[in-house]
N, C-alpha and C positions, 0 to 999 in steps of 0.2 A: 779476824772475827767480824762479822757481820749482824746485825739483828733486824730482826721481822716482825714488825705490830698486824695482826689481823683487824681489820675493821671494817669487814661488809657486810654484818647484819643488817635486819631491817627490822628487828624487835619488834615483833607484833604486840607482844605480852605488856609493852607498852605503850600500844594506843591512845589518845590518838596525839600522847607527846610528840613520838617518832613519825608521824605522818608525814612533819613540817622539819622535825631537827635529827641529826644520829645521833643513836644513841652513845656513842661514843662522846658525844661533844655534849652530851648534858650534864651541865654545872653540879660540882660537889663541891661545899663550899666554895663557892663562885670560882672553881679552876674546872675546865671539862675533864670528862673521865681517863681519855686518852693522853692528858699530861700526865698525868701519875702515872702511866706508864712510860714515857717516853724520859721523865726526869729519873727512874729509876734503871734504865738503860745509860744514861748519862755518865749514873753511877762508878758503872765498869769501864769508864774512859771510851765509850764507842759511839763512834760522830756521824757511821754511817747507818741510816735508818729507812728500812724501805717499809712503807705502809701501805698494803691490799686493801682499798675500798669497792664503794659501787658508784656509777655511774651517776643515780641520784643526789649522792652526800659528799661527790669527792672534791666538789670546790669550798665548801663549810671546811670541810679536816684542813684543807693545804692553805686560804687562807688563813687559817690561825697559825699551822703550826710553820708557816716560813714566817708571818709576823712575831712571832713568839721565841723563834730558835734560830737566830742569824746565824750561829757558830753550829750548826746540824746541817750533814749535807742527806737532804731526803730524796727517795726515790720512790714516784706514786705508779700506784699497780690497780689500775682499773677494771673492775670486773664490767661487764656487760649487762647485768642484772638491772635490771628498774622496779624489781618486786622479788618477793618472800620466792615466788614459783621458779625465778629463774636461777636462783640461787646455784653454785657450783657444788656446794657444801664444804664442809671444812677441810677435808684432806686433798681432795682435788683445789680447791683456793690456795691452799698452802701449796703445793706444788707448784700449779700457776705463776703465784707469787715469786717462787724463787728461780722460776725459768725467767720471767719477763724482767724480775728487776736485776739478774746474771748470780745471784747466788751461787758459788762453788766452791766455800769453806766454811769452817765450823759456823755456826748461828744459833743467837738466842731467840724464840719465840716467845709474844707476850699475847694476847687478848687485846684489843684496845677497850673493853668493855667492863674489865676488871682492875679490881684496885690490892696491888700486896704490898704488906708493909715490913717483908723482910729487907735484911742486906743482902744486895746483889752481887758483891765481891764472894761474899763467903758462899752465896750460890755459886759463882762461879769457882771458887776455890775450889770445894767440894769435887766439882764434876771435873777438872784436873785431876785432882789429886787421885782420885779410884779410878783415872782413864777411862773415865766412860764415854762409851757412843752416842748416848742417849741419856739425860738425866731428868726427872718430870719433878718438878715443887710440889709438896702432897703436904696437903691442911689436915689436921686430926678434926674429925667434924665431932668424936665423941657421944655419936648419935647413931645406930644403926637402922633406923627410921629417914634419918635426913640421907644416910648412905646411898640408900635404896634410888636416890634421884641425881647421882653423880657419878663419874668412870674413879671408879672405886681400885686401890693399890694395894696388894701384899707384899711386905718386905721380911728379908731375913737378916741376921744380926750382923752382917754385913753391908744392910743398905739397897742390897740386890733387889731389884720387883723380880719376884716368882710369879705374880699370878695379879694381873687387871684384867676387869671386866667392867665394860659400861652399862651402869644406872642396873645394878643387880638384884634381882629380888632373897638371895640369901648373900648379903655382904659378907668378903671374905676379912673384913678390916672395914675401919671409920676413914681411913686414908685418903683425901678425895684430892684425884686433880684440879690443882688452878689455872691450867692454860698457861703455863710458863714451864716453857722447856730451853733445854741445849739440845742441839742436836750436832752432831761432827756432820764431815764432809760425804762420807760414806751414806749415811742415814739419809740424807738429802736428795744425794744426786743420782745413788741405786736402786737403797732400799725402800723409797717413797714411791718413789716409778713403778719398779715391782708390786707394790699393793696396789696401786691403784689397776693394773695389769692383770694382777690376781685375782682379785676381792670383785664382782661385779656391781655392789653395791658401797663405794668405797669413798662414801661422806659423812664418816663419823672418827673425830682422832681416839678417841678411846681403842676402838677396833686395830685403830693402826699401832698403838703402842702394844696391843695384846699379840697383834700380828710380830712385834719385834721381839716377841718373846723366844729366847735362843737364839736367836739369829744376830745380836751384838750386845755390848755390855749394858743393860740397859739398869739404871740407879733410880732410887727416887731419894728427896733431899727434904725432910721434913722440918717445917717451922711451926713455931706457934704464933707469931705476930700477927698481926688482922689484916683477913680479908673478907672482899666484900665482890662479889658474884650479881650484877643489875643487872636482875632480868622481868621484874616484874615493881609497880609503884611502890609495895611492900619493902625492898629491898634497895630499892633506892634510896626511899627515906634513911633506910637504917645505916645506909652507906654516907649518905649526908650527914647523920649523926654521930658514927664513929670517926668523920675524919674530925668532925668539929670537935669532939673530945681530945682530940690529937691540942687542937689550939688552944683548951683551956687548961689540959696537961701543961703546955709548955709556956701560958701564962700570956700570950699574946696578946697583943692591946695594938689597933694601928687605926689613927683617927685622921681624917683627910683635911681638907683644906678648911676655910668658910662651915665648918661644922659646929651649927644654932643646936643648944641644946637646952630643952628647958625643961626635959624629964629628970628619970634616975635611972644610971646603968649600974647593974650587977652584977659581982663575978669577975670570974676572968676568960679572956677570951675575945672579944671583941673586934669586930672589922666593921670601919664604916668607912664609906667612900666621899670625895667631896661634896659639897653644899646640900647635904643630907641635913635636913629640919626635923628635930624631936618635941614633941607639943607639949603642954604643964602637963604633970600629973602622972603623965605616960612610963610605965618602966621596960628598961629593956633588960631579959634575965640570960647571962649568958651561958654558954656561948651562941655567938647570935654573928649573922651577918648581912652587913647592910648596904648595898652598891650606892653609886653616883644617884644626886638628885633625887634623892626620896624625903620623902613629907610625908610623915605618921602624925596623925591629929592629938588632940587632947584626951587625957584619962584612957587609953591604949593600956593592951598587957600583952608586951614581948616574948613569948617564951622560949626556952633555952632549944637551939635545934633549932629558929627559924629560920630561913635565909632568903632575903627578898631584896633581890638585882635592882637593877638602874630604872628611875624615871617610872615609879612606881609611887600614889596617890596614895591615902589611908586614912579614912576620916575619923571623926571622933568615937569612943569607948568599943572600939575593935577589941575583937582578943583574937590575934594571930597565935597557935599553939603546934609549935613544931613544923611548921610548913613552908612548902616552898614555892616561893609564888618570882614567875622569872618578869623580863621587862613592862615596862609602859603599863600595867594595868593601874585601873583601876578600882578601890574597895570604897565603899559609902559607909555612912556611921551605921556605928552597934551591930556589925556583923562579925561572925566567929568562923575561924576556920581551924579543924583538929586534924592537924596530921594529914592534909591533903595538898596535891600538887596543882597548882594554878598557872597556866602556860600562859605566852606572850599577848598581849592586848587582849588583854579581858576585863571587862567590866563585872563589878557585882554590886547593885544596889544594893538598899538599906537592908537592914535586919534580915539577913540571907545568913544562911547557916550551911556549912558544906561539912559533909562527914569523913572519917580519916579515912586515909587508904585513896581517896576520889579523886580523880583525876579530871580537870576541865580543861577544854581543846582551845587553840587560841582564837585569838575574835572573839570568843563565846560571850553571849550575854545571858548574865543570871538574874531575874527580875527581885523586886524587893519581897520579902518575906516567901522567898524559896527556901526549900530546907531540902538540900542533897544528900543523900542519907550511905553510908559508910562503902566504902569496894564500887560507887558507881564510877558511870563514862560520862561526860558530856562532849560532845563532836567539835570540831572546829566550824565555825560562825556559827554554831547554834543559838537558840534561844529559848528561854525558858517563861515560865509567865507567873505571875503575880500570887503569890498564895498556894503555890502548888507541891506536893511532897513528890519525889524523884527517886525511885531505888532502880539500879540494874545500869544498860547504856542506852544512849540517846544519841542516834547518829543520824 
């Protein structure tokens, strides 16, 4: 058995983070998206791992993950793509994929963009056990509203899908795929071919699993464990959030070297990196995480769900509030940030306020007494000026 991480979007939905990083590789809880899927392939004892990128992001994914996975032997699958337009789409990439990297027996298919937090054995168990050709993970979303925007599954009290159809306006079921499938040898090497042969417009996998209806055994394997779908800043955060719950569940606590602490941390949950400085007064609420080299000023308020990477500055009576702010920047005193993503080397003067959901590009500079107001863009090197209110994007 073999497995296959897809990894060649270009996320627009999350500009202008992914302008600069893939979205695959953006930190949850300081691990990138694409290890939670590769540690849960692990799972099933399987070392061989080929991952589909693009052309743009495929030296980001392979240095991490041969620095990361010495005992993984991977195999990179480059698409040609340098943009959203050149895209293969997903059933022909998946196909791609498994001609270039020689796929020609069973295989598991992950997302690298998604995070599941079932057991992979008992998925695999499962798709054994009913001999199936084809078996798809299907999340109960419990919502036929949310339905409406996912390749939606019916199942009969055998497990059998009768009836998908992608992002359907009368859901036949809450049932939604996660991008984690088995597929056997047959599925792959025939009947993938075949659709794409058939189907003229044939870059959508929903379609293709509708297409394998009758035509092999095909299973869905439902869990209820969490999962997290990033495809927009909204759902990253929330995906940051629910793995941090993961750490305060299980009580985690890992304090690094040379770590000055002269605040209060609460809670449980905690990660802080070496020679990280916490100022008097300052509290961190957990769960919270804190890379190498950061310096939070005095009278600071941490809240639970923050996570701010390496070699990042923080002046006096901050209130960081759920947010994720990645390397090298910079924040000046009394400034607040709710629930917004802060990219690499960014500076933000004094008494700057960013609203939740915002997302600022790296370089960016936010002048003092800016106030970024909820769902904005700021571009990478932009700049903003003094005194100014900001809603929508700025590129």
């Amino acid at each position: 058995m073999k497995a296959l991480i897809m990894a060649g979007g270009f996320a627009k939905r999350l500009e202008p983070l992914t302008k600069t990083k893939s979205k695959n590789m953006l930190p949850v809880a300081s691990k990138p998206v694409i290890a939670y899927s590769i540690d849960k392939i692990l799972e099933i004892g399987l070392k061989d791992i080929a991952i589909c990128t693009n052309k743009i992001f495929y030296e980001e994914i392979k240095n991490y993950t041969d620095k990361m996975y010495n005992n993984v032997n991977f195999t990179y699958v480059i698409e040609g793509s340098e943009d959203n337009n050149q895209k293969l789409g997903a059933v022909r990439a998946m196909d791609y994929a498994v001609k270039k990297s020689g796929i020609n027996e069973e295989c598991i298919v992950m997302l690298g963009d998604n995070i599941i937090n079932f057991d992979t054995k008992k998925f695999a168990e499962f798709h054994v056990k009913n001999k199936s050709e084809a078996t798809v993970a299907l999340y109960n979303l419990g919502d036929l509203e949310k339905a409406k925007l996912y390749g939606i599954a019916e199942i009969n009290n055998k497990k059998e899908i009768i009836h998908f159809i992608e992002k359907p306006k009368e859901p036949p079921s809450t049932l939604a795929s996660t991008g984690c499938y088995f597929l056997n040898k047959r599925v792959i090497t025939e009947l993938l071919p075949k659709f794409i042969n058939d189907v003229k417009k044939a870059d959508n996998l929903g379609d293709f699993f509708t297409y394998l209806l009758g035509k092999c055994r095909l299973y869905g394997f439902e869990f209820s464990e969490e999962w997290y779908d990033i495809g927009t800043p909204k759902t990253y955060l929330e995906a940051n959030k629910g793995v941090m719950n993961e750490l305060k569940n299980k009580k985690i606590k890992k304090i690094g070297e040379n770590f000055l602490n002269r605040g209060v941390l609460v809670g449980e949950g905690i990660i802080i990196g070496d020679n990280t400085k916490i100022g008097e007064n300052t509290k961190l609420l957990a769960p919270v995480v804190i890379g190498k080299n950061v310096e939070i000023g005095n009278d600071c308020l941490i809240t639970p769900y923050s996570m701010i990477l390496d070699n990042v500055n923080i002046g006096n009576k901050c209130t960081i509030n759920s947010s994720i702010i990645f390397e090298n920047c910079e924040i000046k005193e009394d400034c607040e940030l709710k629930s917004s993503i802060i990219s690499s080397n960014v500076k933000i003067m004094e008494n700057a306020e960013i609203g939740s959901c915002s997302v600022i590009g790296e370089n960016a500079f936010i002048a003092g007494k800016c106030r970024i107001l909820s769902d904005s863009k700021i571009g990478i090197g932009m700049k903003t000026e003094c005194n100014t209110m900001i809603s929508g994007c700025v590129f």
